[in-house]
TIMARFI-502586 format. One line per 8 residues: number of its first residue (from 1); for each residue x negated, z, y of C-alpha. Coordinates in pm, whole numbers, plus 50000, padded with zeros to 5 digits. Layout:
NUM = X,Z,Y | ...
***
This chain:
1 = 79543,29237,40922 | 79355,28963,40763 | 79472,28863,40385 | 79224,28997,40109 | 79043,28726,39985 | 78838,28885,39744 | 78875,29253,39624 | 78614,29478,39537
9 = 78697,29432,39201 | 78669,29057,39182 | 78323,29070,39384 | 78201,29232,39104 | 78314,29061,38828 | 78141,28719,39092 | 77831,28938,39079 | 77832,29073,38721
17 = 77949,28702,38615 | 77660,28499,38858 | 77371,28759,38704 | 77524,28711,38324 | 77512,28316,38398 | 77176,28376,38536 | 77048,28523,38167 | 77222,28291,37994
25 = 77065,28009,38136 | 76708,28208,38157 | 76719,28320,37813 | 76842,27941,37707 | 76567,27785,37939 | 76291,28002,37747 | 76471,27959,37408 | 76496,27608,37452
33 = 76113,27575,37535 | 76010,27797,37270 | 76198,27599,37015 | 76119,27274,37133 | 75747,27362,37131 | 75789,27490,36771 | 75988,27194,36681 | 75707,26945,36849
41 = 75470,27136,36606 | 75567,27064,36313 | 75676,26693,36394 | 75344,26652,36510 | 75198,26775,36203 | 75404,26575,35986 | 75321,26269,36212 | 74923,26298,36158
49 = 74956,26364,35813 | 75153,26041,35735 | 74919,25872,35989 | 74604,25982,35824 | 74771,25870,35517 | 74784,25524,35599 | 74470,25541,35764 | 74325,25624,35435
57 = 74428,25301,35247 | 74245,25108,35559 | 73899,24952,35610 | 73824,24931,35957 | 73573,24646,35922 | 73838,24435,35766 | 74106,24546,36015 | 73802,24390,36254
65 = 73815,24098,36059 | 74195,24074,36066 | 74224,24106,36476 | 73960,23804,36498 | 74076,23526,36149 | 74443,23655,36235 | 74504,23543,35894 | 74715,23689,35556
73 = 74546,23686,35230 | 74635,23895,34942 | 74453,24260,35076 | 74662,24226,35346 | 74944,24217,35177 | 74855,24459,34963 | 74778,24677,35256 | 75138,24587,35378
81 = 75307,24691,35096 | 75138,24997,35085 | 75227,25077,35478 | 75579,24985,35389 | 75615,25192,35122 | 75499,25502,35316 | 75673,25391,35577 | 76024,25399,35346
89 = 75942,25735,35203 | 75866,25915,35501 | 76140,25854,35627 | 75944,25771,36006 | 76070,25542,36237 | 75776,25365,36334 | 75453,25322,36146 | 75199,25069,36279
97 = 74806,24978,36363 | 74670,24824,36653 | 74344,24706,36775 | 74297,24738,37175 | 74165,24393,37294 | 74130,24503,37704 | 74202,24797,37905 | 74608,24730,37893
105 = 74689,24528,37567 | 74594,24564,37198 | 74679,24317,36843 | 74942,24428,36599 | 74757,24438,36268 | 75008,24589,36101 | 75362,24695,36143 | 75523,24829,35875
113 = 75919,24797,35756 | 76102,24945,35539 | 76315,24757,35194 | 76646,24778,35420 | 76533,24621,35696 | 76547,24262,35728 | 76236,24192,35991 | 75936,24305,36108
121 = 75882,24422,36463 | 75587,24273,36557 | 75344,24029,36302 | 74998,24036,36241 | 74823,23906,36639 | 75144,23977,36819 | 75011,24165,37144 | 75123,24500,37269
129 = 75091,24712,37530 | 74818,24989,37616 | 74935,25135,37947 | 74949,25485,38038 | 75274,25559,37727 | 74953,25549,37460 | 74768,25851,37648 | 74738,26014,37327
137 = 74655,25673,37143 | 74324,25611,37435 | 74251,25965,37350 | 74202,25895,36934 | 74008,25587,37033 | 73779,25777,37286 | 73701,26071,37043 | 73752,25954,36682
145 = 73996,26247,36580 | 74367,26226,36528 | 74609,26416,36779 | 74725,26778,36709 | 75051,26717,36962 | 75298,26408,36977 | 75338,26231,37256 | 75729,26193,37360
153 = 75801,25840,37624 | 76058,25631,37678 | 76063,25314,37567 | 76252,25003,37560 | 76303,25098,37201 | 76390,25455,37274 | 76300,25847,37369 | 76006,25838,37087
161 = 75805,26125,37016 | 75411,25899,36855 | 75120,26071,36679 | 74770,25818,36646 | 74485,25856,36415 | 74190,25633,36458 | 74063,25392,36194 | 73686,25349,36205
169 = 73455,25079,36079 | 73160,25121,35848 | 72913,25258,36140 | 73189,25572,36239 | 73339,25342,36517 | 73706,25375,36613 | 73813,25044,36602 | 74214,25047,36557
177 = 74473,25364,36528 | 74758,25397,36318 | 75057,25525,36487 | 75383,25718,36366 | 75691,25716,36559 | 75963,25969,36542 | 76265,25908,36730 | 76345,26199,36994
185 = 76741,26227,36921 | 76721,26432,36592 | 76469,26654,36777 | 76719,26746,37079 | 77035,26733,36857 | 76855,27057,36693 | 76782,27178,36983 | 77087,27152,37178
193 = 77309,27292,36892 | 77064,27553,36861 | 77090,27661,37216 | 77490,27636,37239 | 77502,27870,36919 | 77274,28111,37119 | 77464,28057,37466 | 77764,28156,37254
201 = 77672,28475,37112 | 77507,28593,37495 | 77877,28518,37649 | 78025,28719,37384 | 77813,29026,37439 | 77844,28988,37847 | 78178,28954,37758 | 78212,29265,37631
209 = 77957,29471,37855 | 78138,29298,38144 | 78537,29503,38020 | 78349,29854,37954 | 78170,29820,38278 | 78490,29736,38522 | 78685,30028,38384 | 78337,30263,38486
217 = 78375,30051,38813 | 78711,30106,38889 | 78740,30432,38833 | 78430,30556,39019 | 78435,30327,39307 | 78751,30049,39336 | 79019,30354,39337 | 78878,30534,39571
225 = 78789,30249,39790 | 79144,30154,39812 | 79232,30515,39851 | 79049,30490,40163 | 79150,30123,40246 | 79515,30231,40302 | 79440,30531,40507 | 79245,30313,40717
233 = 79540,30100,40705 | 79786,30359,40864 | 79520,30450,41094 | 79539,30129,41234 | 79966,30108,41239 | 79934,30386,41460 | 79922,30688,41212 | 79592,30802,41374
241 = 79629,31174,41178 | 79587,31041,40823 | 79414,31203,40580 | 79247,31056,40284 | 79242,31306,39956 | 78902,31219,39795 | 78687,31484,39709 | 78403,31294,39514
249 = 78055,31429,39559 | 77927,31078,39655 | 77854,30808,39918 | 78232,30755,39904 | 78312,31095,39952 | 78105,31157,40264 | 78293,30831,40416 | 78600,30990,40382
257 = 78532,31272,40572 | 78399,31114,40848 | 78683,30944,40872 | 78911,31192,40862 | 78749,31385,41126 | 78703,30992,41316 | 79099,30980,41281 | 79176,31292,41428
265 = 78952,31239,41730 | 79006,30894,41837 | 79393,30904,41956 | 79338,30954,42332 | 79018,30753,42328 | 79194,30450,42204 | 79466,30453,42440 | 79225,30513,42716
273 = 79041,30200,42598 | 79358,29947,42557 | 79502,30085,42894 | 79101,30017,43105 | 79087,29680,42926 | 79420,29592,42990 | 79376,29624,43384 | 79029,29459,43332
281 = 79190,29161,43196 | 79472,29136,43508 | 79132,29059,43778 | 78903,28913,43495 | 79072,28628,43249 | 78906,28668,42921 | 78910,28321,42915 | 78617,28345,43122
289 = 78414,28621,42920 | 78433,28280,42645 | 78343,28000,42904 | 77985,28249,42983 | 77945,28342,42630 | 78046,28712,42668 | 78241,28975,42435 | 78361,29201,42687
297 = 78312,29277,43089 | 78055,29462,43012 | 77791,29219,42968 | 77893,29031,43286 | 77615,29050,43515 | 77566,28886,43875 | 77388,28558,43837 | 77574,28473,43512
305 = 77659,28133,43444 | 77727,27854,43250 | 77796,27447,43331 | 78093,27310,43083 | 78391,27012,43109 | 78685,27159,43208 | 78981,27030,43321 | 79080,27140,43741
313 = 79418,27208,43873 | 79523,27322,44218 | 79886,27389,44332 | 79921,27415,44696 | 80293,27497,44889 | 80338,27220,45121 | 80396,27340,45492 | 80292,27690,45341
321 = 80138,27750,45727 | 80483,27728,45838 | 80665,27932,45623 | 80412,28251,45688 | 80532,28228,46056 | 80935,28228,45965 | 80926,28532,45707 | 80798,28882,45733
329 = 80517,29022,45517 | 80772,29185,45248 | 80983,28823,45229 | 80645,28631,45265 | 80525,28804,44934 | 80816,28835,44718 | 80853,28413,44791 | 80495,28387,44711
337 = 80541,28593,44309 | 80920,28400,44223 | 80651,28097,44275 | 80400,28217,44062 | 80601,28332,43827 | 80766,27993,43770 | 80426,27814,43803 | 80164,28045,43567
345 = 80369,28058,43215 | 80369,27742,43215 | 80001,27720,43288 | 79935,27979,42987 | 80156,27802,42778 | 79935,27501,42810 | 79573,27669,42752 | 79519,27725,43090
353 = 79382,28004,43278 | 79482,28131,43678 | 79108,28212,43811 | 79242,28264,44147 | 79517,28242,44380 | 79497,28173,44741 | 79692,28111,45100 | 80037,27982,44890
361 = 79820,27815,44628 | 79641,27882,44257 | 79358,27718,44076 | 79328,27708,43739 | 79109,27597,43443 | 79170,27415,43078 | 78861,27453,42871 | 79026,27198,42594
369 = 78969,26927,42824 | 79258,26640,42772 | 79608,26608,42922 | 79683,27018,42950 | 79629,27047,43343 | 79867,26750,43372 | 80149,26853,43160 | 80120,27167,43312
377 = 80192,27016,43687 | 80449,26787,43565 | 80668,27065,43373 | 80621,27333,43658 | 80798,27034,43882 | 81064,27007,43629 | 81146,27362,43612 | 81117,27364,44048
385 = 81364,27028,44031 | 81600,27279,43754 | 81594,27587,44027 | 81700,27374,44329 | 81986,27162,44127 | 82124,27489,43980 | 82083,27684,44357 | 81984,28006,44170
393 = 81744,28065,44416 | 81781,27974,44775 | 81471,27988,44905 | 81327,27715,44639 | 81577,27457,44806 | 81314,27349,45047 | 80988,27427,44866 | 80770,27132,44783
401 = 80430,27155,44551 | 80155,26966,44550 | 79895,26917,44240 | 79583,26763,44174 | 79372,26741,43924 | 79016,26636,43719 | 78860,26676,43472 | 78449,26669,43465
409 = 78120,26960,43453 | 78199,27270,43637 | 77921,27539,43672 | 78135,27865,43642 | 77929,28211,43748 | 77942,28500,43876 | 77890,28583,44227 | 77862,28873,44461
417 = 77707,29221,44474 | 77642,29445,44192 | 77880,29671,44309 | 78180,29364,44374 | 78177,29085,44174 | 78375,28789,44094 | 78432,28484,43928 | 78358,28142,44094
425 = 78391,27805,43954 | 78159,27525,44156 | 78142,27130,44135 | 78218,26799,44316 | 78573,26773,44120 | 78641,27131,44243 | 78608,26995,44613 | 78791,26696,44582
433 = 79076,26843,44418 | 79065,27071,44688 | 79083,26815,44956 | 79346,26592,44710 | 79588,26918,44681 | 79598,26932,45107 | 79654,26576,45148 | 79923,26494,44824
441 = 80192,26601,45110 | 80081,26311,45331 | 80194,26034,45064 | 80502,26230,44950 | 80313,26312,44606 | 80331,26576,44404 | 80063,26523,44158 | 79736,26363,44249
449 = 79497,26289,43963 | 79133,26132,43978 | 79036,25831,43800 | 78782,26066,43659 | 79029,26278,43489 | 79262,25972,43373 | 78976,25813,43178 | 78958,26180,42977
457 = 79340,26205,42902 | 79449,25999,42602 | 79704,25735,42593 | 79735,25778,42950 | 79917,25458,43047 | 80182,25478,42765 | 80241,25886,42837 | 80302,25917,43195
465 = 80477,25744,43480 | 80193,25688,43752 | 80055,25443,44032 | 79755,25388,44129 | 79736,25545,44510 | 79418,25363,44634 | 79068,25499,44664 | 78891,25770,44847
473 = 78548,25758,44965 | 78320,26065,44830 | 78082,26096,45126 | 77829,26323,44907 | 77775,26053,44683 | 77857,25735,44884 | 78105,25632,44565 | 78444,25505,44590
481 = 78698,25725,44321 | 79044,25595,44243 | 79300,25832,44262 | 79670,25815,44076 | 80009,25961,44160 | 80181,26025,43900 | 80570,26092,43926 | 80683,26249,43624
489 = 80717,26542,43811 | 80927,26393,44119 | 81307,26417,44138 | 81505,26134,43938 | 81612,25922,44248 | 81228,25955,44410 | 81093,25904,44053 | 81344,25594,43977
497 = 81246,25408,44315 | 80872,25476,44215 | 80920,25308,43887 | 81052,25036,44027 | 80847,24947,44341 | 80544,25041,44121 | 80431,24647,44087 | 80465,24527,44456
505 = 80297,24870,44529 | 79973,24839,44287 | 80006,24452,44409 | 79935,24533,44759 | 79647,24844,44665 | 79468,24561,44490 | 79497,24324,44790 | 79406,24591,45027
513 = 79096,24680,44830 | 79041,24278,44788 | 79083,24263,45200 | 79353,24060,45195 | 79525,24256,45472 | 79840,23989,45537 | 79917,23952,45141 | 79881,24341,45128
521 = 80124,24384,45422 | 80399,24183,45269 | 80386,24376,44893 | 80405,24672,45129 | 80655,24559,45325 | 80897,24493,44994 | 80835,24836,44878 | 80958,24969,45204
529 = 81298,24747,45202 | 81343,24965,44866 | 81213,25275,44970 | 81204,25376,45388 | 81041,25671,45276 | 80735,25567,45048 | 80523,25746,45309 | 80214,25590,45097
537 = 80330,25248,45136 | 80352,25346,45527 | 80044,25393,45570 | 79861,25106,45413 | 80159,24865,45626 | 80010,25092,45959 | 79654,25018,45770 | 79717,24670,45750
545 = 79866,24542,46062 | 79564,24714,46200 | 79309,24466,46013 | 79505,24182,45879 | 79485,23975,46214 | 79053,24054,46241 | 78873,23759,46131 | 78545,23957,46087
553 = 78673,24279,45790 | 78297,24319,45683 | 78337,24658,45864 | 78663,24753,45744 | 78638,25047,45465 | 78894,25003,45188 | 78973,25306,45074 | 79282,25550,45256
561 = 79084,25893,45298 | 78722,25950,45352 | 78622,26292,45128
***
């Protein structure tokens, strides 16, 4: 059984706690608005009053006068004192009055600083701005009132929060505005310890609604639930008679019924189930229910099929021909399972799965395409060199196996009638492993692997003793694919002689495929004063004398077996 994650119990305190932070933060969203709207309010009406106050000391025909002389004389500083003093006693941050001059840049006629502060901002004909931060300052100009709302923007003094009223000359004009600047951080200090005093009463009263709630909960709903939960439990440890006691008048309570009526029924059907699926599974892998996107054999139709990398392994008996002729059909057999059943735990150890057996052979798939199909061939030779050095069973003393393998797209489907079906796995790799597996015997190698397959397995050269065999010609495709014996799997002294012709042997496989027959034959001819019985290297010294003396090899194919 899986481990409990999450109980029913702490799904609802994730629910009850995900709607309570959902109020919160509603209820704070709206409070926050709602104060910040009453809070702009009343700044904004403090703002224009101070403004207007100004404004009322000011002549807008000499503020006309001032933008064009841009010169001080006693009104003006006057005037100045005047703004500063308001300025001081409001307590503002910002009180000054410009005159626009274009569309984007007005005149500072005044700007007004407090008795603590040591300079002005800007003096009278500094320029400022009039971009789209004085919205609310165009708007006073264009219609000769003051604003009712501030307008908050950020500045390269600050978050400011600015209220204009227009100054107008002696014909009703607008020709300057005086503006009042409040800074923004006293405004959301307020608000923020306004909403954190409200966020902290809410969490106390979900608090409290969430405890009187979870005892309602538990009583009504977890405790039975887990009532039911264990009988469920011991249904499924085989206790298929269980009864649940819960008598509850509720959705619950009808669920428990059923299922004690469901657990005295099912017994015999679940048997009946494990037993049909368990003889499905012995003709059918489930493996490949997965590789054609199935749940069960049920949904296996004819016609089904699918096109995936997988890796390809055949075994093949060597001389398995012979050995039919010099057993009966009971001997025959009972050789054929003792090699199975060496051969296909090892296979399912490594991923794989048997799709089929044949005349003293198997094939079988790796769906996690990499190096499985090759450890697999190399340990099954292992365990057959183990059962002929211990003699535990005779009839393994002569047995050789042969492997290959790749690794590429397979189309696997199903085949057949509706009434007979079966499982068939088609590709180029599948044929040429095929032809590899029937041929390994010819160069006294046990494991045969494509240069397809090698380029998909990591670290191959570092993992695994191997050679490179030569090339056969694919006669489909007109291509040339290198093929490896690797000899991991041979006996020590085969395996140790392998190792160390492997250089004068590779040596003379790149000469051959060069067609330079006479060097060829003489790195052949060193690997068979080591080894008599490199049958491989016997055949490229037969190839070789054959060609090397021909003075025209434009004909000569290069590779040892034509696919």
């Amino acid at each position: 059984m899986k481990k409990r994650i999450f109980g029913l119990r702490a799904k609802f305190a994730v629910l009850f706690l995900l709607f309570a932070v959902i109020i919160m933060f509603s209820v704070g969203a709206v409070t926050y608005r709602t104060y910040r709207s009453s809070m702009m309010k009343r700044y904004a009406s403090e703002a224009v009053t101070i403004a207007k106050l100004a404004a009322s000391y000011l002549d807008g025909d000499e503020l006309v006068r001032y933008s064009i002389t841009r010169e001080r004389d006693e009104e003006y500083d006057r005037l100045e004192a005047i703004l500063d003093n308001i300025k001081e006693q409001s307590g503002v941050l910002y009180l000054y009055v410009v005159k626009p001059v274009s569309e984007d840049s007005t005149v500072y006629l005044f700007d007004a600083a407090a008795a603590n502060e040591t300079n002005y901002l800007a003096k009278l004909g500094d320029r400022g701005d009039w971009n789209e931060n004085f919205k609310l300052a165009k708007e006073a100009m264009a219609t000769g009132e003051p604003n009712s709302d501030l307008e908050p923007t950020m500045t390269q003094l600050g978050y400011l929060a600015s209220a204009y009223v227009p100054v107008k000359d002696h014909t009703g004009t607008p020709v300057a505005v005086v503006g009042v600047d409040f800074t923004m951080d006293e405004i959301q200090t307020f608000l923020k310890y306004s909403l954190k005093n409200l966020l902290v009463m809410m969490a106390l009263l979900i608090t409290g609604c969430f405890l009187v709630l979870l005892v309602l909960v538990n009583s009504s709903i977890i405790s039975p639930v887990r009532i039911l939960k264990n009988g469920v439990e011991k249904m499924a440890d085989g206790e298929l008679g269980v009864q649940v006691p819960i008598k509850s008048r509720d959705e619950i309570g009808e669920i428990s019924e059923v299922f004690n009526r469901m657990s005295f029924n099912i017994g015999s059907h679940i048997q009946e189930i494990m037993d049909l699926n368990d003889g499905y599974y012995k003709f059918v892998p489930s493996a490949i229910f997965e590789i054609l996107g199935k749940k069960s054999i049920k949904e296996i139709n004819l016609g089904d099929n699918r096109t995936v990398p997988l890796e390809v392994l055949r075994m093949q008996i060597n001389n398995f021909e012979e050995k039919t002729r010099q057993m009966d059909a009971g001997k025959l057999f009972g050789f054929l399972n003792r090699v199975y059943q060496l051969s296909v735990p090892v296979i399912m150890e490594k991923d794989g799965v048997v799709d089929s057996y044949f005349n003293g052979g198997l094939s079988a798939i790796y769906t996690k395409v990499g190096k499985n199909a090759l450890d697999s061939a190399i340990s099954i030779c292992q365990k057959l060199n183990e059962e002929k050095k211990a003699g535990r069973m005779p009839e393994f003393s002569d047995i050789e196996l042969a492997f290959a393998i790749s690794i590429g797209s397979q189309m696997v489907g199903i085949v057949g009638h509706d009434r007979r079906l079966s499982e068939v796995t088609l590709s180029e790799q599948i044929s040429m492993v095929d032809y590899l597996r029937k041929v390994a015997g010819k160069y006294k190698a046990r494991i045969l692997v494509t240069g397809t397959a090698v380029g998909w397995i990591p670290n191959f050269d570092s993992r695994y003793h191997a050679r490179i065999l030569g090339m056969i010609h694919v006669s489909a495709t007109d291509s040339l694919e290198k093929i490896y014996d690797v000899y991991d799997g041979d006996d020590e002294a085969l395996r140790e002689i392998k190792e160390y012709t492997k250089q004068s042997f590779e040596d003379g496989v790149k000469h051959f495929m060069a067609k330079r027959f006479y060097e060829a034959r003489r790195c052949f001819v060193e690997v068979l004063k080591v080894s008599q019985g490199d049958y491989a290297a016997r055949e490229y010294l037969y190839l070789c004398n054959k060609y090397y003396m021909k003075e025209d090899t434009s004909e000569i194919n290069v590779y040892i077996e034509d696919f």
